[in-house]
C-alpha positions as CSV (number, residue, x, y, z in Angstrom):
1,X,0.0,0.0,0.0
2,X,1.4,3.0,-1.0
3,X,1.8,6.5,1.6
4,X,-1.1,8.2,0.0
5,X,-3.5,5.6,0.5
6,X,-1.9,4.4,3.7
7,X,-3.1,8.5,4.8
8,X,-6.0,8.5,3.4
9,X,-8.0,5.4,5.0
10,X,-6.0,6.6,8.1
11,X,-7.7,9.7,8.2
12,X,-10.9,8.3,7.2
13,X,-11.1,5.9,10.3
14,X,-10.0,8.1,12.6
15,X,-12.2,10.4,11.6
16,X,-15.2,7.8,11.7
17,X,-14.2,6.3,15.2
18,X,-13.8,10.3,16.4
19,X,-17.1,10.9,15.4
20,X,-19.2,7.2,15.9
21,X,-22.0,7.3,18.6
22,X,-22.2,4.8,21.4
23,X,-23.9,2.6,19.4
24,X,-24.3,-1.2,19.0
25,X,-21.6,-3.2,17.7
26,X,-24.1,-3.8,14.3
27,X,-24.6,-0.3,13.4
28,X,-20.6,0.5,13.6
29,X,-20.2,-2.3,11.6
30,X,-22.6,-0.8,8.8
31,X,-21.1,2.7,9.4
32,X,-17.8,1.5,8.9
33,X,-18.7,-0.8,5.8
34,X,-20.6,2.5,4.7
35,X,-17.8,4.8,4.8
36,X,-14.8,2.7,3.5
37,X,-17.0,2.1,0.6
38,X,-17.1,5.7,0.0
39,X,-13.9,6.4,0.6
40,X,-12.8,3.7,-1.8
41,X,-14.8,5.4,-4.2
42,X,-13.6,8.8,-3.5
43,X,-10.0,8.3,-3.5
44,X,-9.2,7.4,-7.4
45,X,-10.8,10.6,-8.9
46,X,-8.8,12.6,-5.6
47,X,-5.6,11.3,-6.6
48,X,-6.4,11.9,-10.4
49,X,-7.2,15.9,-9.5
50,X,-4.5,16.0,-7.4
51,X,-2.3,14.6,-10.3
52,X,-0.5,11.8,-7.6
């Protein structure tokens, strides 16, 4: 995995656990399938803007 994606799910997750409710253990689980699948989406046409 290479520095830039290595940062980028980094900041992702912490930003997810920063900001997850106390919630049950299922609804993390969906948040956190949720938002990786967005940010897997996300981060191809980022690096392509970016020009990385």
């Amino acid at each position: 995995m290479d520095p830039i994606t290595l940062a980028f799910y980094g900041a992702v997750c912490g930003l997810l656990a920063a900001f997850v409710p106390s919630a049950s253990r299922a609804f993390r689980f969906a948040l956190g399938v949720g938002v990786g699948l967005v940010a897997a989406s996300l981060l191809p046409p980022l690096r392509t803007l970016a020009g990385l």
